[in-house]
N, C-alpha and C positions, 0 to 999 in steps of 0.2 A: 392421400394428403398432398395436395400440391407446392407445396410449400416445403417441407420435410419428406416427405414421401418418397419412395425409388423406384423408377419410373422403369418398367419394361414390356415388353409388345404384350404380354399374358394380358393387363386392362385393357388394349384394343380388340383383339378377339374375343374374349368377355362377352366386351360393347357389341359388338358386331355381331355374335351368334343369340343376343338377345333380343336382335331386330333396330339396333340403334340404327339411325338415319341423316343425321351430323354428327360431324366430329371436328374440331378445332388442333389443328397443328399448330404451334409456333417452331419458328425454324430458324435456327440461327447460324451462324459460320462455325463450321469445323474444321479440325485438323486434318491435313490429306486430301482435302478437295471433297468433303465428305459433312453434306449438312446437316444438323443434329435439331433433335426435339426436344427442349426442355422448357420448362417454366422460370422464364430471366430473371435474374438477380433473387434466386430461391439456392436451398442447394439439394434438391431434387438431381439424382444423377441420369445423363442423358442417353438418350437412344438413338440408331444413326436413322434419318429420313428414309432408308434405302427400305429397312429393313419394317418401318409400319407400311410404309407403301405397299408393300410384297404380302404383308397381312390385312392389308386392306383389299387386294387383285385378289386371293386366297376365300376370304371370308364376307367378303360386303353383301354378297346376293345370295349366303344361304339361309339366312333367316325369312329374308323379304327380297322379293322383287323390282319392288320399290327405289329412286334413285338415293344414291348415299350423296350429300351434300357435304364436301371438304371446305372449311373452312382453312386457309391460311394464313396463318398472321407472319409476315416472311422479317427476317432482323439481319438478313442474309447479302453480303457483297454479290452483284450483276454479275461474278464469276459464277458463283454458288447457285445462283437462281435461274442461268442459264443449266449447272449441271441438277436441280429441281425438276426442269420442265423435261431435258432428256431421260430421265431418272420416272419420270410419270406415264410419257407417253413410251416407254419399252415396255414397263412393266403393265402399266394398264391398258395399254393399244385400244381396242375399239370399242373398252369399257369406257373409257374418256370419252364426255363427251363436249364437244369443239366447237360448235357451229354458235353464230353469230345470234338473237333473235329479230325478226324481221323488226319492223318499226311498224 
């Protein structure tokens, strides 16, 4: 329930060992320099970003091979989403993929 519901990694890995292939983050500002995932202005309790990332590097490519499409919906201060993108590319390294498409 996303609304009421308590939110913890166990539904991503679920998702993810069932072959899911998007999955939508929202991400807002946390305490500690530490950006959290919940569903805004619900009172669904949060999960920190660090920690679906690292079950997302863990799980994305055992079901399929297939690319997993992360959608972001960021609610997060330029501090926060600067420490997002190092938080992405440590944990996910050269599963991220980066490149431009040509035109």
């Amino acid at each position: 329930d996303t609304f009421w519901g308590t939110s913890d990694i166990s539904g991503y890995i679920h998702a993810l060992k069932m072959g899911c292939r998007s999955l939508e983050l929202v991400v807002w500002d946390g305490p500690d320099n530490e950006p959290l995932i919940y569903v805004g202005h619900s009172v669904t309790s949060q999960v920190a970003f660090r920690s679906v990332v690292s079950v997302i590097n863990q799980y994305a490519f055992e079901a399929s091979e297939y690319p997993l499409i992360l959608c972001l919906v960021v609610h997060c201060s330029v501090k926060q989403q600067k420490l997002m993108v190092q938080c992405l590319r440590k944990i996910l390294g050269d599963k991220l993929y980066t490149e431009l498409p040509n035109p």
